[in-house]
C-alpha positions as a Python dict, from the first residue, in 0.01 Angstrom:
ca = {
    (1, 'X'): (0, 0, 0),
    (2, 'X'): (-207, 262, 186),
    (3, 'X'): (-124, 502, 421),
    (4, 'X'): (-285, 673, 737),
    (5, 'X'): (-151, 897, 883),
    (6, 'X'): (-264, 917, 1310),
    (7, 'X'): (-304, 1280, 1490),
    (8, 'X'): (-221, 1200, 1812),
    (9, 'X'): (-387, 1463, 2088),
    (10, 'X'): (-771, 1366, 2071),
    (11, 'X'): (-764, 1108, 1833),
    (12, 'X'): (-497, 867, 1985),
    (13, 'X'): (-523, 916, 2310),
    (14, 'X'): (-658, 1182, 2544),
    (15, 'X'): (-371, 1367, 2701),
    (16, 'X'): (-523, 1512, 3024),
    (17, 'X'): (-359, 1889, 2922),
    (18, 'X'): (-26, 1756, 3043),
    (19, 'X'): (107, 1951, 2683),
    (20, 'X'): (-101, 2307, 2824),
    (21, 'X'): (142, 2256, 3190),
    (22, 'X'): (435, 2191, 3053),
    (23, 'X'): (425, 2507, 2857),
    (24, 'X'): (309, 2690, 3138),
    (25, 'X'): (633, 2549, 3299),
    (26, 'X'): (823, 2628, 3034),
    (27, 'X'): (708, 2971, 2985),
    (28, 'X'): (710, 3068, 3331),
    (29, 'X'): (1077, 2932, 3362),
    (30, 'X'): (1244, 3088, 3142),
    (31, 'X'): (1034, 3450, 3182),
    (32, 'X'): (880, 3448, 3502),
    (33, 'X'): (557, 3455, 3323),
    (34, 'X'): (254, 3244, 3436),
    (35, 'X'): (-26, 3066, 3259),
    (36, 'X'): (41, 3163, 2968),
    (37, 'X'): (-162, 2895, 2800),
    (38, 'X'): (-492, 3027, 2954),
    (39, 'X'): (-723, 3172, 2661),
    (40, 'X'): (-486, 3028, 2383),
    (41, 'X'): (-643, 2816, 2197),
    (42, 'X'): (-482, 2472, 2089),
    (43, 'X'): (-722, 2230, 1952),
    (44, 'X'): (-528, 2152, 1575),
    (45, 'X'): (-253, 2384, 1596),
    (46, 'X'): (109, 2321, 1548),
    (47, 'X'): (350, 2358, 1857),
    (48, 'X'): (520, 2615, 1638),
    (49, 'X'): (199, 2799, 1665),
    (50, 'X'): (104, 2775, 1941),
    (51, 'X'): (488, 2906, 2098),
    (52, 'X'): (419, 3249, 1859),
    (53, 'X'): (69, 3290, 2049),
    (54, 'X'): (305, 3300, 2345),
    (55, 'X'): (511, 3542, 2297),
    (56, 'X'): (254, 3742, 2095),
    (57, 'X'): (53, 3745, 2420),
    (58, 'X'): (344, 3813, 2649),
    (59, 'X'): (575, 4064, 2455),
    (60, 'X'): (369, 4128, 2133),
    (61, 'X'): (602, 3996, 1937),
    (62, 'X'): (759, 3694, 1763),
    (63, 'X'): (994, 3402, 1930),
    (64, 'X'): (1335, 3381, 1776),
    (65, 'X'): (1500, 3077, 1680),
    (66, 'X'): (1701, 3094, 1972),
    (67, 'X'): (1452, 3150, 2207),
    (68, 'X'): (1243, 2852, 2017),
    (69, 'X'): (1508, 2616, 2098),
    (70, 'X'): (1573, 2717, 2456),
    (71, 'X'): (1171, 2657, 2543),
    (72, 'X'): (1185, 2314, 2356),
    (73, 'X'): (1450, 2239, 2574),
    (74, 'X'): (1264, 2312, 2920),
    (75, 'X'): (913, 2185, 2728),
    (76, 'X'): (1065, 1886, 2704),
    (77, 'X'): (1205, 1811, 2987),
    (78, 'X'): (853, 1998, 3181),
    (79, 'X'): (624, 1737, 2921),
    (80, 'X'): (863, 1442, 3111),
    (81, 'X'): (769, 1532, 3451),
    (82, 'X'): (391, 1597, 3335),
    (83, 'X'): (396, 1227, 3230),
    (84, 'X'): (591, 1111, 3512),
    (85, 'X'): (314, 1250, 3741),
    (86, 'X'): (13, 1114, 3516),
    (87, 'X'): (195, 797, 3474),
    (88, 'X'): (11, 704, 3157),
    (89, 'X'): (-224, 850, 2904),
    (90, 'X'): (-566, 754, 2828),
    (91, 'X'): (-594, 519, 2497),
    (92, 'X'): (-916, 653, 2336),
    (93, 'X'): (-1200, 388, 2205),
    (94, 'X'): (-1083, 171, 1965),
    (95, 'X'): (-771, 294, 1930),
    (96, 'X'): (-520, -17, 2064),
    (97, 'X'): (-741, -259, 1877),
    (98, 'X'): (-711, -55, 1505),
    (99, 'X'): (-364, -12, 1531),
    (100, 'X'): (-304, -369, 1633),
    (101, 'X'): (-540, -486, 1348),
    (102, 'X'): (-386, -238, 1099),
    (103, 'X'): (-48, -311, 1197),
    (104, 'X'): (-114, -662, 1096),
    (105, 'X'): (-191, -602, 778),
    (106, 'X'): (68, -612, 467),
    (107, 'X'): (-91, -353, 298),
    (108, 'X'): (-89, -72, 573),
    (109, 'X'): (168, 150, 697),
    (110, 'X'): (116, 337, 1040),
    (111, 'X'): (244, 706, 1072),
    (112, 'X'): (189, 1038, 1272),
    (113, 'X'): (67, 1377, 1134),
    (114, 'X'): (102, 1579, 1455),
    (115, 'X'): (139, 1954, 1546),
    (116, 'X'): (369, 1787, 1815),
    (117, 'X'): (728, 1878, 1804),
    (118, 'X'): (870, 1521, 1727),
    (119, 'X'): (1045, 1472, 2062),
    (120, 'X'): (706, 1540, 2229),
    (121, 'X'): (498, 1330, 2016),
    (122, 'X'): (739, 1038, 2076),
    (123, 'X'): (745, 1098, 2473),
    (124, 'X'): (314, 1107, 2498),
    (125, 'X'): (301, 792, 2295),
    (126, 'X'): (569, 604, 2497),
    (127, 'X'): (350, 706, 2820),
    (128, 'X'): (42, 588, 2620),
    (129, 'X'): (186, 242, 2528),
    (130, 'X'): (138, 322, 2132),
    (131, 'X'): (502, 383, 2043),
    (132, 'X'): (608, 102, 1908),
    (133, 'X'): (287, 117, 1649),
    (134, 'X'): (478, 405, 1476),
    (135, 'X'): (854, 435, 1323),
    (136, 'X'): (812, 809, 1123),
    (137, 'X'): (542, 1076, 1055),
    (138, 'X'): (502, 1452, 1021),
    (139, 'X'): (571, 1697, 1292),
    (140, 'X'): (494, 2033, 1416),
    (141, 'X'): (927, 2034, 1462),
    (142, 'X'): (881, 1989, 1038),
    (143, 'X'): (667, 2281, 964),
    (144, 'X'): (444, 2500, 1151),
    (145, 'X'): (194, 2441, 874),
    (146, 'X'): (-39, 2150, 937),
    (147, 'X'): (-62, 2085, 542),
    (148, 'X'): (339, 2066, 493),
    (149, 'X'): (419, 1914, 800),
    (150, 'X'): (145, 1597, 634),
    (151, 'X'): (319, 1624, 318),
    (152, 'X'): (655, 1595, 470),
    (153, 'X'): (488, 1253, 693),
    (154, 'X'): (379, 1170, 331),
    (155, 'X'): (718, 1200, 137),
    (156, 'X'): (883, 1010, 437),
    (157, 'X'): (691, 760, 392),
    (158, 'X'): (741, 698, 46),
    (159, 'X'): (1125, 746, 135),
    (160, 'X'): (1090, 439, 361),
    (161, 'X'): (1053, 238, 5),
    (162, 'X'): (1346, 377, -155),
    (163, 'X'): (1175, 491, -433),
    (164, 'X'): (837, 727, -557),
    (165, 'X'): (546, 505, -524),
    (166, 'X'): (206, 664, -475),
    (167, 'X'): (10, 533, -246),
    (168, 'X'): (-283, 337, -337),
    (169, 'X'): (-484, 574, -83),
    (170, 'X'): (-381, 805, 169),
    (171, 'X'): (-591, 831, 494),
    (172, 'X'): (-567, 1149, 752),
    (173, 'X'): (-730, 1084, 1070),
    (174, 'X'): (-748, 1346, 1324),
    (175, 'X'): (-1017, 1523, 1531),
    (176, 'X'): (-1034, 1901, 1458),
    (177, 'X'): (-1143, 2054, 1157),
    (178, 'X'): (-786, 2107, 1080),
    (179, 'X'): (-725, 1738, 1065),
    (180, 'X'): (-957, 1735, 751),
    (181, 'X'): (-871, 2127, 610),
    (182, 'X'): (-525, 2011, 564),
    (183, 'X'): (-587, 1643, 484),
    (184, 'X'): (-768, 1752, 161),
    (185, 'X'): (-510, 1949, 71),
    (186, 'X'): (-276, 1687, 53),
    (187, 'X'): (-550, 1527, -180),
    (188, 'X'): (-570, 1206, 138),
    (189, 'X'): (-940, 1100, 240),
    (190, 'X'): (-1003, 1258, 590),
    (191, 'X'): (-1139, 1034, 906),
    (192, 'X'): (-1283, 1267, 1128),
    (193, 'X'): (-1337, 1116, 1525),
    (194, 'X'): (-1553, 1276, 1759),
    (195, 'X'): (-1288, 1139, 2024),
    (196, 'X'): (-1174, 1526, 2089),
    (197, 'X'): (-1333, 1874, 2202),
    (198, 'X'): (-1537, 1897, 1875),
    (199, 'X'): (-1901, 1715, 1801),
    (200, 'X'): (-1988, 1561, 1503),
    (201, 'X'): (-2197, 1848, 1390),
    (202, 'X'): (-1876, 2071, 1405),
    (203, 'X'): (-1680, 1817, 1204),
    (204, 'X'): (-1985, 1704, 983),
    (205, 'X'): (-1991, 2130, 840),
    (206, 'X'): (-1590, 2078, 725),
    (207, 'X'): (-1685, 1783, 526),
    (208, 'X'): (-1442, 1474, 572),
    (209, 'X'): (-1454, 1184, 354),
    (210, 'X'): (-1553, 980, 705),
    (211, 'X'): (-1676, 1087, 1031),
    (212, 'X'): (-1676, 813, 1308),
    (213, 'X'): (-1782, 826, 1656),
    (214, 'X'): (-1500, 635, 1747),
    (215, 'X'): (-1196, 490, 1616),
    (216, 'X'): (-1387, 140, 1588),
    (217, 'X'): (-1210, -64, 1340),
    (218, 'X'): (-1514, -248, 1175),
    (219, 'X'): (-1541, 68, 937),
    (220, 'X'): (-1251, 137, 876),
    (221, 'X'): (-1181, -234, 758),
    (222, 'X'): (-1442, -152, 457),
    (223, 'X'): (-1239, 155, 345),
    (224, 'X'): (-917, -20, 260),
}
């Protein structure tokens, strides 16, 4: 059996920022504070992450738990009326045909290794018409370290076997630099895409084990 497991945000689909307003929402909701998001950067970070820039930039100092699970809350339900405006998400090249050709296969199992909070995650792919191509993954809600949050999408995965198999490879594909950092050091074979903000130069220096244009299936047949 072998494993991949999807970023979602530049690799999946292209989400149109609708993640960057609803935290402005959010933000500005609960503290009266607006755009926040502008200068942050958020290309491979965690949601976790990117909430501590946040409040970093607007009180110079940490979120607390309790003020982490009150901006979830309104994120949420601000990343709902995002996607109710947009009314769907952009399915990036190639993507719809892979995952309906991998899904096919006996030998594959589909799942997520997102800096998405799970809830999120879930609610962009449901707008993007890929949700049902996915039952489990790794989360920015699981760690707010891109690594352990693709170990945890790892160990649930072997979970969903009831027992300890290894994998007979493990694929991370993502379009940042931290798709293939952290994908190494979970020992998987990184696909980088140039589907997202960064060129294939950029992502050629961090050396993945593939670097596509494209999420074009024909390759990525010969791999597996």
């Amino acid at each position: 059996m072998n494993l991949f497991l999807f970023d979602i945000d530049g690799t999946l689909i292209q989400p149109r920022g609708v993640g960057q307003r609803a935290a402005d929402s959010a933000f500005e909701y609960l503290h009266g504070i607006a755009d926040i998001m502008d200068g942050i950067i958020t290309c491979g970070q965690t949601d976790p992450l990117i909430l501590k820039k946040m409040y970093q930039k607007a009180f110079k100092r940490e979120n607390s738990a309790e003020e982490s699970k009150k901006f979830y809350t309104v994120y949420l339900e601000c990343l709902k009326a995002e996607l109710e405006e947009e009314k769907s998400l952009e399915v990036l090249p190639g993507v719809l045909y892979l995952l309906e050709y991998l899904s096919e296969r006996d030998d594959v199992l589909l799942a997520l290794g997102t800096g998405n909070i799970e809830p999120g995650a879930w609610l962009k792919l449901k707008y993007a018409g890929l949700k049902d191509y996915f039952r489990l993954g790794g989360f920015g809600s699981d760690s707010e370290d891109r690594a352990k949050l693709l170990k945890i999408g790892l160990i649930k995965a072997r979970m969903r076997f009831n027992d300890d198999r290894n994998f007979q490879k493990v694929f991370v594909v993502g379009d940042t630099p931290m798709d293939i950092i952290n994908g190494k050091k979970i020992g998987a074979e990184t696909i980088a895409v140039a589907t997202g903000l960064f060129p294939k130069s950029q992502l050629y220096g961090h050396e993945p084990s593939h670097l596509l244009e494209n999420l074009d299936n024909s390759y990525i047949n010969d791999l597996i």
